[in-house]
N, C-alpha and C positions, 0 to 999 in steps of 0.2 A: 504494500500500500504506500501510496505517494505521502512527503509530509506533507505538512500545509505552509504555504509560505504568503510571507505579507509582503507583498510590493509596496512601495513606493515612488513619487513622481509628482513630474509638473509639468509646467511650459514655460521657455526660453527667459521672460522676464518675472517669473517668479509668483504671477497673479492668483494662476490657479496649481491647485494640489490637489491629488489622488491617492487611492490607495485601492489596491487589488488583492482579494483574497485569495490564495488557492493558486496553483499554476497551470500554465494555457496548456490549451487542449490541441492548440495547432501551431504555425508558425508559416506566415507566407511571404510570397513576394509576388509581385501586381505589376506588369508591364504596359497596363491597359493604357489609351492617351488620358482617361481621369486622373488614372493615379500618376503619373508622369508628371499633367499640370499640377498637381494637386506638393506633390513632392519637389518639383523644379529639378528633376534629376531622371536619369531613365530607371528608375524604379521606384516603388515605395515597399517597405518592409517591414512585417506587424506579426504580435502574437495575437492568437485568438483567446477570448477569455469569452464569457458567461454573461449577458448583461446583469445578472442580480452579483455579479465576483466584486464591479465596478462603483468604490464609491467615491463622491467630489468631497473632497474636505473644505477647502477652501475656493473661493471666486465662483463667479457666473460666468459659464461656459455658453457659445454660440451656436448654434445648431445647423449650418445650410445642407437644402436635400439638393444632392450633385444632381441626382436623375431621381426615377420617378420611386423608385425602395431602397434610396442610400441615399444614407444621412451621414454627414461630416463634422467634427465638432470640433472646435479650433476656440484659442482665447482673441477673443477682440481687442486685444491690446499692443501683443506681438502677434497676433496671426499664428502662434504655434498652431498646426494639425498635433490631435492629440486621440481622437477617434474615426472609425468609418464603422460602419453600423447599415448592414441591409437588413431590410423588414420584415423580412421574411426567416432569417435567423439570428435570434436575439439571442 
């Protein structure tokens, strides 16, 4: 049995904080052109976690839906990307 581990995090200027329960269940990499723009780089690269693992400690996070069942959540402050979230698998 896996342990349990407690992540923590934030984005670039320090607004928002997180914390992740438990460890990802996956781990990708996204060549798509969303995630490219979205990255500014020819990839973007993510663990997959549980939307209930996920919780904001600090700051108000922003939410834009890229397409029509992804959703991106980034600080409005720096713009750090900090989530992508399709609707269909939470």
């Amino acid at each position: 049995m896996a342990q349990l581990e407690l992540l923590q995090g934030g984005c670039l200027c320090g607004a928002i904080r997180y914390q992740v329960n438990g460890l990802p269940f996956d781990a990708d990499h996204c060549h798509c052109s969303q995630c490219r723009k979205s990255a500014g780089a020819v990839m973007m690269s993510w663990m997959d976690f549980c939307y209930e693992q996920v919780e904001w400690l600090q700051g108000q996070v922003t939410e834009f839906a890229s397409s029509k069942d992804i959703r991106r959540v980034f600080c409005q402050h720096c713009g750090c990307s900090l989530t992508y979230r399709h609707l269909d698998y939470p």
